[in-house]
N, C-alpha and C positions, 0 to 999 in steps of 0.2 A: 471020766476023762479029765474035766475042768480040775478035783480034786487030786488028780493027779500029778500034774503040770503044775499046778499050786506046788503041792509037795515037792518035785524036784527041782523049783525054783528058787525053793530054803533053803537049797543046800549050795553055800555058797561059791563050790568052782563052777558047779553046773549054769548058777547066777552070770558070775562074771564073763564065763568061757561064749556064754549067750549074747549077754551085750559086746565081746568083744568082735565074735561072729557077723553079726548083724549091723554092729557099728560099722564093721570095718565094709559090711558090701556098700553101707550109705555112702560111705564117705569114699568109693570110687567110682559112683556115678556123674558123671560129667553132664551137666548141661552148656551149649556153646562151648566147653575144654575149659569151664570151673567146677571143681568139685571140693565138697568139705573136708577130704581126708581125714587126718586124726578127730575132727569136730563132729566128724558122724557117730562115734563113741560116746562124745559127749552128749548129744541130739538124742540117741538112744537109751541110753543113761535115764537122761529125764526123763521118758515118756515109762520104762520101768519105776521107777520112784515114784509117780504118781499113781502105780497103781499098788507101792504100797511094799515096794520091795527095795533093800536096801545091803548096799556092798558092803562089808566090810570098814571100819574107818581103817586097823591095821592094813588091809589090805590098798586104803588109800594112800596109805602115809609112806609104805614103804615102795610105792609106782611114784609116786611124789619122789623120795630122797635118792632113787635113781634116775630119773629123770634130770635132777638139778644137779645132780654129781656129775650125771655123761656132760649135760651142758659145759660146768666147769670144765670138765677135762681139754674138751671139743675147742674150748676159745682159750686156755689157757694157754698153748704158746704163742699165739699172738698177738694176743690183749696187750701185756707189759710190751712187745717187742715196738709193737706199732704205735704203742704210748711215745717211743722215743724216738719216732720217726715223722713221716707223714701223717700218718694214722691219726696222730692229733687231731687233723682237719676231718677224718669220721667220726671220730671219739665225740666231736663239740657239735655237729649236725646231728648225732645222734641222740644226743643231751637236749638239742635244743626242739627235735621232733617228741620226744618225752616230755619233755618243760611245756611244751605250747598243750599238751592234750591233757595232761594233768592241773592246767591251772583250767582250760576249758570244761573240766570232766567237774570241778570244784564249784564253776560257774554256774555249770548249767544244775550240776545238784541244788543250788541253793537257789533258783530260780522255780525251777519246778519242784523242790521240797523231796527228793527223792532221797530213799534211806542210805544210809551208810555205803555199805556191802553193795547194794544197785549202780551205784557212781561208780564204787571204785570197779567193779565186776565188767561196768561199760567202758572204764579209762583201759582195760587190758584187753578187751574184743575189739574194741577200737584201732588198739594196737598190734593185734593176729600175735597177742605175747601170752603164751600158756604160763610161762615161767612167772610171767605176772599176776597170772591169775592163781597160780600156786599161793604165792606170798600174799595177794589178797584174799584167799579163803585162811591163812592163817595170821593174818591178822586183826581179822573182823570178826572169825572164827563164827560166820554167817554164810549156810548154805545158797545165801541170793545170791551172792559173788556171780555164782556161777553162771545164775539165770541172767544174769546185765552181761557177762561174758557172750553166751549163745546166743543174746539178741543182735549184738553190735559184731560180733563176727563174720557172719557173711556179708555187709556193707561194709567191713574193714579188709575184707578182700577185693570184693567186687569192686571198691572206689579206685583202689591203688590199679587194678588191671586197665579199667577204662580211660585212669589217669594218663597212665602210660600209650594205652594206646589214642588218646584222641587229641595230647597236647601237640606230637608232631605234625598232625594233619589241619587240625586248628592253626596253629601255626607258621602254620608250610614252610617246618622244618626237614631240612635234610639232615639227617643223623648221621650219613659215611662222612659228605664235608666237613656237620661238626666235630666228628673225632678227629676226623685231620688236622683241625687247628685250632685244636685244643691239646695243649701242655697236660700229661697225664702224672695227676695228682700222687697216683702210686709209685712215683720216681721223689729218690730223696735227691737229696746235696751230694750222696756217695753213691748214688747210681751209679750204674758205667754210661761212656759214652764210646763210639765209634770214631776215629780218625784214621787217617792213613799217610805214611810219611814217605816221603823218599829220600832214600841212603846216599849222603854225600859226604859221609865221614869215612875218609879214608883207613881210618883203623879198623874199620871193619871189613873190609874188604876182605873177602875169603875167609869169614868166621862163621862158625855153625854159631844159631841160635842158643846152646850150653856155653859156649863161651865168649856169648854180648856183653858180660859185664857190667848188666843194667838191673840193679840187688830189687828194685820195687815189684814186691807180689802181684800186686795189682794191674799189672798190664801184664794183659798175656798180646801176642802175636798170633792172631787164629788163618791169617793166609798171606802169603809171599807172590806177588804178580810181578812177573818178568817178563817183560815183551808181550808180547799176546796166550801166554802162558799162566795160567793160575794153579798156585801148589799149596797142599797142606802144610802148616808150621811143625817143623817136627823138632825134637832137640837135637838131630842131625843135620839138617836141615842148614846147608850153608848160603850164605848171605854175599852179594855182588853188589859194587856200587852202580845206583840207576835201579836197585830193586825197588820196589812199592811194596812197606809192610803196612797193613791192613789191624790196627792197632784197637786192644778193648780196656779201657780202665777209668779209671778218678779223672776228673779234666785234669786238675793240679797236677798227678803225676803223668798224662798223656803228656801236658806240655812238658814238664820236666825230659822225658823221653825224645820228645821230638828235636829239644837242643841238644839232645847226645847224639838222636841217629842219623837228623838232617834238616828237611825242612817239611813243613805240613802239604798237602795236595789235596784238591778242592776234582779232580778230574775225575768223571764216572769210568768203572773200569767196567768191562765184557769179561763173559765168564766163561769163553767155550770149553774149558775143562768140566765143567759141570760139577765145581765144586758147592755142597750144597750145605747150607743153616737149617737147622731140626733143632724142635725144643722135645726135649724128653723127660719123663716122669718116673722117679723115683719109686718106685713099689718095689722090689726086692727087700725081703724082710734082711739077708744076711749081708745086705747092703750098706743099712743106716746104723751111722756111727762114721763108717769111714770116710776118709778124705779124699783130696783129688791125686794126692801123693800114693796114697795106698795102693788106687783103683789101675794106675800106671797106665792110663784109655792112650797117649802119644804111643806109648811106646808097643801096647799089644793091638791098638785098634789104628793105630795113625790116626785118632782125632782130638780135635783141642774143645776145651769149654771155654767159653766164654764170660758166661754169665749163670748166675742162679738165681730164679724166682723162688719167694718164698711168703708162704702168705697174702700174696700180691705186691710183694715189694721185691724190687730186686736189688739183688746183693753183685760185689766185684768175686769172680771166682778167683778165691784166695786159696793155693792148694792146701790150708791145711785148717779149710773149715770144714767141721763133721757134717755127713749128709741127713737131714730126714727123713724120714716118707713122707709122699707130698710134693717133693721140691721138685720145680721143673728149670732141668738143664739146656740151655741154650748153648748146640755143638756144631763143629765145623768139620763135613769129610767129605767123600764121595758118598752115593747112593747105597751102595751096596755095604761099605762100613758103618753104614748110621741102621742100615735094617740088622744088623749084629748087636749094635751096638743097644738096641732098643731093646731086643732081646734080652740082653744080658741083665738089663735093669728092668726086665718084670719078669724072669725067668723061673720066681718062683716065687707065688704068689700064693697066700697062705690058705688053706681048706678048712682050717680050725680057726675058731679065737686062739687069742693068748692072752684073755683077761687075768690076774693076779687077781683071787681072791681075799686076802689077806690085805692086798694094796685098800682098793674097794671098800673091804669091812674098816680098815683103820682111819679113810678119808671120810668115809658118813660118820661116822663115830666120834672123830672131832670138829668133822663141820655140826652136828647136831649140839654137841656141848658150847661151842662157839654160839648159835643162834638162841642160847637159851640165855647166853650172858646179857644181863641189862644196859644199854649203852642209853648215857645220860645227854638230854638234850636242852641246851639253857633255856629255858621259861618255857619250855615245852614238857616236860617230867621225862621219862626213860620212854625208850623203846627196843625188842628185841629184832633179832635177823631172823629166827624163826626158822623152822623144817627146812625152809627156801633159800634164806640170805646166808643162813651158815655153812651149809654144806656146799651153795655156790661159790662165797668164797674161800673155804678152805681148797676146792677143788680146782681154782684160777691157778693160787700159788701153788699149790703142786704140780698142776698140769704146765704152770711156766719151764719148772725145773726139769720134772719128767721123771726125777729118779731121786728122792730123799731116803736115804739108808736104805733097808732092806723095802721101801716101799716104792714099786715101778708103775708107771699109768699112759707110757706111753704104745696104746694097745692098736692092733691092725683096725685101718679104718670102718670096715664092715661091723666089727668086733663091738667098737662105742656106737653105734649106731640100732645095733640089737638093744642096748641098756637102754638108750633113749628111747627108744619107739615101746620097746616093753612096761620102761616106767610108765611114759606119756599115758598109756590107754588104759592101765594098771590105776594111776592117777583119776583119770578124766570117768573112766566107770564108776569110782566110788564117789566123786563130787558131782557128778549126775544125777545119781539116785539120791543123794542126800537133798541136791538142789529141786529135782522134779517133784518133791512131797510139798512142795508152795506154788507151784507152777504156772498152774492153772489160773489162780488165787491172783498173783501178780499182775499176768497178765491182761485177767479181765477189767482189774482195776488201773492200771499206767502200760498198757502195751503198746499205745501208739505215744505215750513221754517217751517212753526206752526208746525206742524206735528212732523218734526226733533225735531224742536225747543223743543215741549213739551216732547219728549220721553227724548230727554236728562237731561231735568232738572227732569225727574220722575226716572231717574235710578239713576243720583250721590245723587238723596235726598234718595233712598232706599239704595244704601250702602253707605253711608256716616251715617246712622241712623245706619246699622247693626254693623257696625264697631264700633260705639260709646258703643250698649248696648254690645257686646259680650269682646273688648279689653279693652278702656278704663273706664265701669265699671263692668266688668267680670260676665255677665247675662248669664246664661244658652241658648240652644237654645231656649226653648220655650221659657221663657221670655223675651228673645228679639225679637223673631218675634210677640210675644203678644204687645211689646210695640211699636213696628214697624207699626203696622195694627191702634193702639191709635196713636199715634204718627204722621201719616198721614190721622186719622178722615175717616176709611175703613173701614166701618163693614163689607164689603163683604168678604173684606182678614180675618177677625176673622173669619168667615164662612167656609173657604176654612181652617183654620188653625184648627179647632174645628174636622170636619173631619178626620184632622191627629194624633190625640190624644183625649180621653174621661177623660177629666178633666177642672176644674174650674181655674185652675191659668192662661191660656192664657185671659180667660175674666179677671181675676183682673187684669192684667197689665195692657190689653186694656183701661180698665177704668179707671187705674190709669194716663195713658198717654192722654187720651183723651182730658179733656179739659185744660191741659196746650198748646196743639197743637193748641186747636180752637180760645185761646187767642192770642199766638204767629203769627199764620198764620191771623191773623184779623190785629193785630200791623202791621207786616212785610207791607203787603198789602198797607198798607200809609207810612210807613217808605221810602221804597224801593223808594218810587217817588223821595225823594230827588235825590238819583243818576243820574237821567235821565235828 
């Protein structure tokens, strides 16, 4: 029987299919509602290696370059977008939670004399960053990587959740006050804002809304209050002097507006029409592309958009910006037209992928010839991007664009999601077993240095991140623990943070933090060698 089981576990799908099996029930067992997820592959991994069984490397390499392809894809359009926005302010917090655990991950290796591959292996468990750990097993091209990954992983979760949950009550913070008055980071300069004016220019008396004569895209009119009356803005929709329009756009051009229509009003209006605000969500595949011109929502639903989130930044609803998937419309009608209206924007919702094969083969293909080029670094000799840095960032600038010639990658969200999770485990199965053939070995001789070793570089990277969002660029609580939990690629700490507050802006920051971190912590990862 032992001989047998032997034998079928040389044969390597039955190998992999095994660990992936097993991986995968470890890593959704929950103690207290933490569990290792994808790291239970990795957990499992080793403990097969050690006894002598070993996956595949092709079979690593190529869970690896899809892994880092979906990655790219995933943050490619909003990487560059948010580079020219806000974003900056996650982009530099998320640099600087990297910078603080890679010069510590440097420190503490040379303190405690820890080998290469071990440091860096811990600076990316530290950081719950797989893609980092990608880029440091091919860098080091040393199976320990792995083993300093799996020790500091679970404390690179467990810190950031307890973080989250014990600095409000340490504290004695209120988190609903704090968002209240706190200015939300994910608002640019071209936000929109809300104003409401009233009509004292007589030229417009008795004009429909089509013919205001007011050319700025940017303000729309989403409600007309008259007397104790509130109505939808429709382009029919005629206009009385003494009406209160209800106005969305640029300040610059709100004011601009306001000296055509009248004068600005500061007075809360009552709504007994029950006209009502709904944010809606883009999913209809044969939806994205079109614009607000195309969609005609006034004219066949009586409702107006307002505004468009995107990424977590919100955009002025300009009719004639294409929609993505993803994007969440902020709309103005009755009840009963926004339950249509919701509909009709997820009305059909895809059952298959619609991965592009060809896309796919020709982005790994040139992100791997990218990562193999030598890039020169003064007084330091060359270094390459490797399996990891080339095909993530060929996969950025693609995934900004979306569609270069005959190459498409902007795929249904479920869709990228399969490539990732399939790379991930595809990945983490064969650097498992490769890493569990020392395992044992390591840890009897530095198990509680790693140990230390990892706790320390997962505390000074969490306050060294805190301290960044809240002093140096004066983030509220939650948004800085939103971009703390982004910022170290933790969904579980958003978890633990969601908990302590019922609202959406700890996930936009997460997300807005997120894949600047998955970049950073993949760079650092081969950077970092040079010191050693």
């Amino acid at each position: 029987m032992e001989d047998l089981l032997h034998d079928l576990l040389n044969e390597q799908l039955i190998l992999v299919f095994v660990i992936l099996f097993l991986g995968s029930l470890l890593g959704q067992l929950k103690i207290k509602g933490i569990c290792l997820g994808s790291a239970g592959v990795l957990v499992i991994a080793m403990l097969f290696g050690h006894f002598g069984y070993q996956v595949s490397t092709a079979v690593q390499n190529l869970g690896l370059s899809l892994f880092i392809v979906a990655v790219g894809l995933q943050a490619g359009p909003r990487f560059f977008r948010m580079m020219r926005s806000n974003g900056i302010v996650f982009c530099l917090i998320s640099l600087f939670i990297v910078i603080s655990a890679a010069v510590t991950s440097v420190v503490v290796a040379k303190i405690f004399d820890l080998p290469t591959a071990l440091a860096i292996g811990l600076l990316t468990g530290a950081l719950t960053n797989t893609s980092g750990l990608a880029a440091a097993l091919q860098a080091t091209n040393d199976p320990m990587a792995s083993v300093g990954y799996g020790i500091a992983y679970p404390f690179g979760v467990l810190a950031i959740i307890l973080f989250v949950q014990l600095l409000p009550r340490i504290g004695k913070i209120n988190l609903a006050k704090d968002l209240e008055e706190t200015n939300s980071p994910i608002k640019t300069e071209h936000s929109p804002e809300v104003m409401t004016f009233k009509v004292t220019n007589p030229k417009l008396h008795k004009k429909t809304l089509r013919e205001l004569g007011f050319s700025r895209n940017s303000v729309v009119i989403s409600r007309i209050i008259r007397g104790v009356h509130t109505m939808i803005a429709l382009h029919d929709t005629t206009i009385l002097l003494g009406d209160y329009l209800v106005s969305v756009g640029e300040a610059d051009e709100l004011k601009a507006f306001g000296e055509y229509v009248g004068e600005p009003v500061n007075a809360t209006m009552d709504n007994p029409d029950n006209i009502q605000l709904r944010k809606i969500t883009v999913e209809d595949e044969d939806l994205v592309g079109k614009n607000m011109k195309e969609l005609r929502l006034r004219r066949d639903y009586g409702a107006t958009v307002t505004r468009i989130e995107r990424d977590g930044i919100e955009l002025n609803q300009n009719p004639n910006t294409p929609l993505l998937r993803g994007d969440v419309l902020t709309m103005v009608s009755s009840e009963n037209r926004l339950d249509e209206i919701e509909k009709f924007f997820s009305r059909k919702k895809l059952s298959v992928t619609n991965i592009h094969i060809l896309s796919i083969s020709v982005t790994l293909l040139v992100g791997i010839l990218v990562g193999m080029l030598p890039i020169p670094i003064p007084g330091l000799g060359t270094m390459q991007l490797g399996l990891a840095g080339g095909p993530l960032i060929v996969a950025l600038i693609i995934g900004h664009f979306g569609k270069l010639g005959p190459i498409h990658v902007r795929y249904y969200g479920p869709a990228i999601h399969v490539i990732s999770e399939l790379g991930l485990v595809l990945f983490l199965a064969g650097a498992g077993t490769t890493a569990g053939q020392g395992l044992i070995d390591v840890i009897q001789k530095q198990g509680v240095v790693l140990v230390v070793s990892g706790t320390i570089i997962t505390t000074v990277s969490i306050l060294c991140g805190y301290f960044a969002a809240r002093k140096l660029f004066k983030l509220g609580v939650v948004y800085s623990l939103g971009t703390l939990c982004g910022g170290r690629t933790c969904t579980p700490g958003l978890g633990a943070l969601n908990l302590q507050i019922d609202s959406e802006e700890p996930a936009i920051a997460y997300a807005a933090a997120y894949p600047f971190s998955l970049i950073f912590g993949t760079v650092a990862a081969q950077f970092v060698l040079v010191f050693f």
